[in-house]
Residue, then its C-alpha position, 0 to 999 in steps of 0.5 A: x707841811x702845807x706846801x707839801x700838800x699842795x705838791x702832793x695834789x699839783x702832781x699827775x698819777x704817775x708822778x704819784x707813783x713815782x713819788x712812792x716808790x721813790x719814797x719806799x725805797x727810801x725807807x726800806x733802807x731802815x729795813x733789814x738788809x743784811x744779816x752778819x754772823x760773828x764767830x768767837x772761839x771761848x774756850x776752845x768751842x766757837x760761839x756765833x752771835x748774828x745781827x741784823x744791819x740796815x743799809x744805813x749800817x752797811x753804808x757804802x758806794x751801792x748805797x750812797x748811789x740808791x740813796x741818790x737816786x730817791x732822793x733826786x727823784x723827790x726832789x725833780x717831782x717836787x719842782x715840777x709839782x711847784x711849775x718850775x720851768x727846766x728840761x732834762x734830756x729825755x723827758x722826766x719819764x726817762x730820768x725816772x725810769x734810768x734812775x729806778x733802773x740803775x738802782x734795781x741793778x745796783x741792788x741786785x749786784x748787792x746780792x751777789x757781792x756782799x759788803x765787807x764786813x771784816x773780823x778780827x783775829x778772834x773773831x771771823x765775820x759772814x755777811x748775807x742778805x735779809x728780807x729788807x733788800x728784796x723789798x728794795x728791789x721791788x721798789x726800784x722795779x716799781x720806780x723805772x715801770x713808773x718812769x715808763x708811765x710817765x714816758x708813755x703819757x708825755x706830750x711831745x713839745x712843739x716846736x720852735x717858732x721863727x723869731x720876727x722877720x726870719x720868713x722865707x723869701x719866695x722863689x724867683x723863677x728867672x725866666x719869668x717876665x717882668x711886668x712894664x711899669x704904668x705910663x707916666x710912671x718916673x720909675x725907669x720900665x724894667x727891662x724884660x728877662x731873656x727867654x731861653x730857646x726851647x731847643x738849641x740852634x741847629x749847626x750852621x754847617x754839616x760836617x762832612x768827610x766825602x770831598x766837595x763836588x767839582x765846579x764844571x769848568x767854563 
């Protein structure tokens, strides 16, 4: 419990909100999520029963995958909260926010498409939505604006640093003279660099198609 607490008090604002409503939505699964009336003919004259089913009764992809997500988000936060050093694609403001978003979708495609719950001959069975479900999604609405929070307050990483001794050679210009060395010096003077002619030589000829002039006879 202590180090829970610790955890608690290490995390940022917005990973507070996170951890809720990654929380929350947790919980809500215990809630009330679909009701399912069961008809049963006695006698001749149908007779219906309606009872109430949690997520956890009803357990099936849809809510394997949001369970998922809670309790990833839990389990990053608390990592981070205890400085344990990872990175993930994107920052953990967008792990957040993909995660809270994919369980708003998963939720809502719940309320269109009902699990199957099945009768048998006797009796038939219809599935619908209870309050607890609606609560889910607004939780999960709340997990990705959380995530958004926390990609908003994000500081940018720095960047690499050049390992020792990788630093960029100067550029050269060749045309540029090298300097003699002192006199007395045992090392040979470099030889000069050859300068290039500003513009190029003149032709030594015009080429001409007019005939040459006669040389005048003696």
């Amino acid at each position: 419990m202590t180090r829970l607490m610790n955890a608690w008090r290490a995390l940022e604002r917005e990973q507070r909100i996170a951890a809720l409503a990654a929380v929350g939505l947790f919980v809500s699964m215990f809630l009330n999520w679909y009701s399912k009336t069961d008809t049963v003919v006695v006698r001749g004259a149908p007779r219906s029963a309606q009872t109430s089913l949690s997520a956890f009764q009803a357990f099936s992809f849809v809510e394997a995958a949001v369970l998922l997500v809670s309790a990833g988000v839990l389990a990053m936060l608390f990592a981070r909260a205890e400085a344990r050093d990872f990175k993930l694609p994107g920052g953990d403001g967008l792990i957040v926010m993909v995660a809270g978003g994919w369980a708003a979708l998963l939720i809502f495609y719940r309320l269109l498409d009902k699990p199957g719950l099945k009768g048998n001959q006797r009796i038939s069975a219809t599935v619908g939505v209870e309050w607890g479900i609606f609560i889910a999604l607004l939780l999960a609405i709340g997990l990705a604006y959380a995530g958004w929070r926390m990609r908003a307050g994000e500081r940018p990483e720095p960047p690499l640093a050049r390992p020792p001794g990788s630093r960029r050679r100067p550029r050269v210009d060749p045309e540029a003279t090298v300097p003699a060395a002192p006199v007395g010096s045992r090392e040979a003077a470099p030889v000069p660099a050859r300068e290039r002619p500003r513009y190029p030589p003149a032709p030594p000829e015009q080429l001409s198609f007019e005939d040459p002039p006669t040389r005048p006879e003696d």
